[in-house]
N, C-alpha and C positions, 0 to 999 in steps of 0.2 A: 193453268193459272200460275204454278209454280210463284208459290209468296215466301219468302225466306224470314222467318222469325228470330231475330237476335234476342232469346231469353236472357237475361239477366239477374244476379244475384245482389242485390243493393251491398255494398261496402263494409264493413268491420264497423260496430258502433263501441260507443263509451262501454258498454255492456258484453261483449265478443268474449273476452276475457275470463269473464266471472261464472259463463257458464250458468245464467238465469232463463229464468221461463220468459221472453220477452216478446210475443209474438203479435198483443194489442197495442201495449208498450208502447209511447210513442218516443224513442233514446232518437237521438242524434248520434251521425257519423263519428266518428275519430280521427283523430288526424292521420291517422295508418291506413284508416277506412277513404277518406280524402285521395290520398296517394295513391289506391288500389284503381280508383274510380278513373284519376287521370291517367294513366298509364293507361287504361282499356280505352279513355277518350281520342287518346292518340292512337291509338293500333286500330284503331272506329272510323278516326275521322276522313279517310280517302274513300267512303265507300260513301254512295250514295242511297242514304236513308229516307225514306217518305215519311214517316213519323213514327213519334215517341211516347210512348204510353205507359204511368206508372200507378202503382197504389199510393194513397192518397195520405199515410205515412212520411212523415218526415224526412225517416233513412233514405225512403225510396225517391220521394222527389227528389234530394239534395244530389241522388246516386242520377236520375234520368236527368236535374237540367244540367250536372258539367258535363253528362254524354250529348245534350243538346246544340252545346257550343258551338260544337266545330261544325255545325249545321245549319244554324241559325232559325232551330224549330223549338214553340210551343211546345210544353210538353202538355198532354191530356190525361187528367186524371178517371180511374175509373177505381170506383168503389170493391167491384169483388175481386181486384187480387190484389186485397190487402192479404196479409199473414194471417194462420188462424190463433184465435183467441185460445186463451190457456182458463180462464176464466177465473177463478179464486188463486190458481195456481201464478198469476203473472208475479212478476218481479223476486219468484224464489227462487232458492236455488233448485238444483233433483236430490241431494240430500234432504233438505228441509221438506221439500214436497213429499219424499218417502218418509220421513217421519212424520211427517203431522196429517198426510193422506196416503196411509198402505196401501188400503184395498182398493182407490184410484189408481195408485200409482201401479200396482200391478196388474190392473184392468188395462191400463192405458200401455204398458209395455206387451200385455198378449195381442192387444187390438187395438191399435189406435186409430183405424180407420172409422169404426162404427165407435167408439167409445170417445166419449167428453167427457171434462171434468166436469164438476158445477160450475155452470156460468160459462161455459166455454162451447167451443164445435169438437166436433168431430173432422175427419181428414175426407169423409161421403157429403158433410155440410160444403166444407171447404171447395171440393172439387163441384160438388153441384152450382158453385155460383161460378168459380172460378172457369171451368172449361168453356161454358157459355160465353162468358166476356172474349175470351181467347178467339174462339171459333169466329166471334163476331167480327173481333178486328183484321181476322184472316178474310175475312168474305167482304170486309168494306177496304183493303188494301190487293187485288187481286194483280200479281206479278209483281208488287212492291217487295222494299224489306225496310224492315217496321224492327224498332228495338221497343221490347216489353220489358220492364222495369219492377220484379215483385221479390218474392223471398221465397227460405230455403223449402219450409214444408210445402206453400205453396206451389212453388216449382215442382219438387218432389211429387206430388201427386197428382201434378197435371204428364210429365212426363211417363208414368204408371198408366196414367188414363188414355195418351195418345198411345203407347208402345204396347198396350195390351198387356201389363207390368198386373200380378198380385198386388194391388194398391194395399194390403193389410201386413206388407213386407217392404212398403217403401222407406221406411227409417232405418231398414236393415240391410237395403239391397241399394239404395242410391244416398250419395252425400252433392255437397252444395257448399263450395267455400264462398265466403265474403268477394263479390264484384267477380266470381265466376261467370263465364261467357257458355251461352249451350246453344246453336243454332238447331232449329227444327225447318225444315223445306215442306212445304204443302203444296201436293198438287192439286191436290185443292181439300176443302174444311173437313174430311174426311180419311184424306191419307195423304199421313203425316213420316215421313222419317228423321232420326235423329243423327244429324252429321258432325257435330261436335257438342261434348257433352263434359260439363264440369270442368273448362279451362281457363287457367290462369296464368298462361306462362306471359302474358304482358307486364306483370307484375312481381315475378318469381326472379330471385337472383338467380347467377346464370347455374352455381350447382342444383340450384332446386324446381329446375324445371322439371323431373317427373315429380309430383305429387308426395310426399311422404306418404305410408302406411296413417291410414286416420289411428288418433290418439286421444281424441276428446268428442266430447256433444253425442257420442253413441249408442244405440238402444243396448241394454243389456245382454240382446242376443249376442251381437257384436262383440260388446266391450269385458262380456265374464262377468262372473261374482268378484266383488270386492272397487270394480272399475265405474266412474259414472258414465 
């Protein structure tokens, strides 16, 4: 079958910045966010794409239809790989969230896979809908390449789930910048390899093509006492 999945990271929003819980949130791009997205649309567009598939988010549509352009495809919305919900937690910061929910916030940095907030998923919610959709668009484009259109956690725990990853270490063992490119090759809906994973050099000046050391948005395991 060999299907070639161009995963994508939707773009840098108004919100990137601020380092907020934003994962129902519906924020709009940024103009930085804009920028990240065409420079991937260009580095995209000589490759022959069978179709575009995004969550159904804002960020993400705005990110799959200028990947659409240069193709001149619909893009298709599907419902489960939107991001996961934070639930009372959306639009705070992780300060405020540690203060005004501890015993959350320290439930959710041992486990965030099986642990929700109030109101929110879990990262076993998230994947339970989300690898389905995946799988599905794998098995309805077979030898195609298909760019899929979702976000960081999301992403994060679908990759866990193909590579046979501790998904209850995915915030501490994989990142996900803004309009990152991850290709995953299926020889078919069941094995999966990953041949490029969390790249951005379509969009990196030229000194910053390797990746800095991450410095922000990291679990505490990561980032130490005193770091968000």
């Amino acid at each position: 079958m060999n299907t070639r999945i161009f995963l994508i990271r939707h773009g840098a929003t108004t919100l990137s910045a601020e380092d907020r819980f934003a994962g129902a949130t519906d924020v709009p791009l940024s103009d930085i966010g804009r920028g990240q997205v065409r420079h991937l649309a260009a580095r995209l567009g000589g490759d022959e794409i069978t179709a575009i598939y995004a969550s159904p988010l804002g960020r993400t549509v705005e990110t799959a239809r200028i990947l659409a352009e240069p193709h001149g495809l619909a893009v298709e919305m599907r419902e489960a790989l939107r991001e996961i919900s934070h639930g009372h937690w959306e639009e705070k910061t992780r300060a405020e969230v540690e203060a005004q929910f501890p015993a959350e916030a320290a439930a959710w940095e041992a486990d965030p896979y099986t642990f929700a907030p109030a109101g929110g998923e879990s990262g076993l919610a998230v994947t339970a809908r989300a690898l389905p959709a995946l799988l599905e668009i794998v098995r309805a484009h077979p030898g195609g390449r298909v760019l899929v259109v979702s976000h960081k956690a999301t992403i994060r725990l679908l990759l866990s789930s193909l590579l046979g990853f501790d998904p209850r270490r995915y915030r501490d063992n994989l990142d996900q910048s803004p309009a990152a490119l991850n290709i995953v090759d299926f020889k078919d809906a069941v094995r999966a390899r990953l041949t490029l994973f969390n790249d951005t050099s379509h969009y990196a000046d030229a000194g910053l093509a390797i990746p800095p050391v991450p410095a922000a948005r990291l679990s505490k395991w990561w980032a130490g006492p005193g770091r968000d």
